[in-house]
C-alpha positions as CSV (number, residue, x, y, z in Angstrom):
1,X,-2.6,10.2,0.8
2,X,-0.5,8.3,-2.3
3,X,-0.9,4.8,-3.2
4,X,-0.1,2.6,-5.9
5,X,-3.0,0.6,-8.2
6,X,-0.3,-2.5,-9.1
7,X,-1.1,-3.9,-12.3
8,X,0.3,-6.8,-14.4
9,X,3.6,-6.4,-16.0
10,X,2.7,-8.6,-18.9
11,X,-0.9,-8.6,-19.2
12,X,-1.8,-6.4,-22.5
13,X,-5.4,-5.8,-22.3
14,X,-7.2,-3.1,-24.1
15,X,-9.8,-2.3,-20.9
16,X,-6.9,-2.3,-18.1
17,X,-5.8,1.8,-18.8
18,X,-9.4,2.9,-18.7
19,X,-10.0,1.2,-15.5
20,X,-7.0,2.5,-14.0
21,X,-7.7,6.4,-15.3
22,X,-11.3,5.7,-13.6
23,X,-10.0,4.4,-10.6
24,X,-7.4,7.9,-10.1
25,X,-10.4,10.1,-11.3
26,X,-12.8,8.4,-8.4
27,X,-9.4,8.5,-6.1
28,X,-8.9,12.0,-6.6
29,X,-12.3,13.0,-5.8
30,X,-11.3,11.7,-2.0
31,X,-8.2,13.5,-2.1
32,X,-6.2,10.6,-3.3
33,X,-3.2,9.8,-5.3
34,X,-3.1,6.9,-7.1
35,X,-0.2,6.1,-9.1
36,X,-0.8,3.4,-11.4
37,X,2.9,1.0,-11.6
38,X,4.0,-2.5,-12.9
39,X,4.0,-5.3,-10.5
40,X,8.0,-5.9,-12.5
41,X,8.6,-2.4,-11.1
42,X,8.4,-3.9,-7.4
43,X,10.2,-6.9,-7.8
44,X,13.1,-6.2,-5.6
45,X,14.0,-7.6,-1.6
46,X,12.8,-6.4,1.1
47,X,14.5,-3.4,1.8
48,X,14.5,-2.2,-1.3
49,X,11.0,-2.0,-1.7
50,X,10.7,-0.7,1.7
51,X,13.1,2.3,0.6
52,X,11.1,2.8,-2.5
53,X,7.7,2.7,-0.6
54,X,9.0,4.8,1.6
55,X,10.4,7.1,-0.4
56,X,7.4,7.8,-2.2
57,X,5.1,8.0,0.8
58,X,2.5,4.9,-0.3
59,X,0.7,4.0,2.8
60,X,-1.7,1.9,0.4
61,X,-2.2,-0.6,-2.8
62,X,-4.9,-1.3,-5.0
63,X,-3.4,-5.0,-6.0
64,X,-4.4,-5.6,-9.9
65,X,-2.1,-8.6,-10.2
66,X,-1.6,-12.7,-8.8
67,X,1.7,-12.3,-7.6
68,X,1.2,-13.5,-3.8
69,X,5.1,-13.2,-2.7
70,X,4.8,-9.4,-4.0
71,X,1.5,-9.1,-2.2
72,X,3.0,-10.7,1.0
73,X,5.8,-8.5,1.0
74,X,4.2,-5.6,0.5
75,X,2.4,-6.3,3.3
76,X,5.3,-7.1,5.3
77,X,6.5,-3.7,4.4
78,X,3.4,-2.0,6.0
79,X,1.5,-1.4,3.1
80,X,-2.4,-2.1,3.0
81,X,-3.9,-4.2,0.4
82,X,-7.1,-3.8,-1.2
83,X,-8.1,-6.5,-3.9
């Protein structure tokens, strides 16, 4: 199973790649994929993001970022959310 961990575009912090490489070590254990992208890398409409998404089989999202209209449409898209 893929999903994506979204993180902030512009948010530099020094702590944020270790948590993510923690988060796909603990994900892989389960048999996951987790590919960490930029929230910029999803700004697109609706089918768009639904191409890429679908493209790239995500099913799921661990949301790292604020951006609600993102969040919303990726859950318009059929992607699951996890805070």
């Amino acid at each position: 199973m893929r999903g994506y961990i979204v993180i902030n575009g512009y948010l530099q912090l020094k702590d944020l790649p270790m948590q993510v490489s923690q988060l796909q070590a603990a994900g892989k254990v389960f048999g996951l994929e987790l590919i960490a992208i930029r929230h910029d890398e999803l700004c697109m409409d609706f089918d768009g993001l639904q191409n890429k998404l679908r493209q790239e089989n995500i099913v799921f999202a661990i949301y790292y970022d604020k951006d609600l209209y993102l969040a919303l449409l990726m859950e318009k898209c059929g992607i699951r959310l996890f805070n």
